[in-house]
N, C-alpha and C positions, 0 to 999 in steps of 0.2 A: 674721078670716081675710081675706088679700087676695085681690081676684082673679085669675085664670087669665091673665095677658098674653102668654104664652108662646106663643101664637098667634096668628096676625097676623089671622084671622076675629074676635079680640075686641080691638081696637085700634079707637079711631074715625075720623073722618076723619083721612085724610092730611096736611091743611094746618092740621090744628091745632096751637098749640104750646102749651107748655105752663109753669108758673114752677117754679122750684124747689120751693116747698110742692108743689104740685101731683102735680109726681113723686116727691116722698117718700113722697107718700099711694097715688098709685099703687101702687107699684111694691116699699115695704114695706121700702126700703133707710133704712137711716139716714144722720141728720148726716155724720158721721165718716165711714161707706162713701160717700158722692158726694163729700166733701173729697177722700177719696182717687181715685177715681174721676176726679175732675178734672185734680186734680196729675199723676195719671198722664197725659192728655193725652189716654184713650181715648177720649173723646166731644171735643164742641167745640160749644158752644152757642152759639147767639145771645146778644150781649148789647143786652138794650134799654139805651134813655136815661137810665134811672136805672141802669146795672151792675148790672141783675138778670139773672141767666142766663133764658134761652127754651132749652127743649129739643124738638126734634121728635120726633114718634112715633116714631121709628126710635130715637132715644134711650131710650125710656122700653122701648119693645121690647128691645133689647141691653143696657141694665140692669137688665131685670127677669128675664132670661134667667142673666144674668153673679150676679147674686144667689142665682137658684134653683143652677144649678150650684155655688158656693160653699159653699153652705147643705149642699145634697145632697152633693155628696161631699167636703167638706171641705177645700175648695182653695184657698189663696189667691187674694190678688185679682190677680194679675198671670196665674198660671194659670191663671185662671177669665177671663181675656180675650182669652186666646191660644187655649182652647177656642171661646169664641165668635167669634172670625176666624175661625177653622179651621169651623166649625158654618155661618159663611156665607159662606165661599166655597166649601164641599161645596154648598151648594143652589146657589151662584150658577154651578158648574158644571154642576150636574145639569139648570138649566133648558137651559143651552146645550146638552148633551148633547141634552135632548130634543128642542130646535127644529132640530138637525141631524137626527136621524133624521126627524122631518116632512119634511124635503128630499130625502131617498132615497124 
């Protein structure tokens, strides 16, 4: 069973990154799902000095999200990315929403 990252309370530090093994393991996506993932262009990793991709949290957070969606309702991957833009820029409005009502 992988775990729950679908929450950003169980994500760990911010300024961690992460290798590719790494986030496979996380995040429970396969080989062939981050090839594609990549090609598509939806992430953009660090590459260290040997051309090994670095992902940051926010990566492994929107791929693991972009996965369960897929998995769950049986979406493609291009679908299932267009959900999660859509998924964060509803929050990334909603906090704006909220910090304006603080202002009234």
């Amino acid at each position: 069973m992988t775990p729950d990252i679908t929450s950003a309370r169980n994500l760990p530090s911010r300024s961690k990154l992460y290798s590719r093994r790494q986030l496979l393991e996380i995040t429970g996506v396969g080989e062939v799902r981050l090839t594609e993932i990549l090609e598509l262009g939806w992430i953009d990793p660090i590459m260290a000095g040997n051309d090994e991709p670095l992902f940051l949290v926010r990566d492994v957070y929107r791929i693991g999200k972009l996965q369960r969606i897929a998995t769950d309702f049986d979406v493609c991957l291009t679908g299932a990315s267009i959900i999660v833009d859509l998924l964060d820029r509803i929050e990334t409005l909603e906090k704006r929403v909220e910090e304006l009502r603080r202002l009234l």
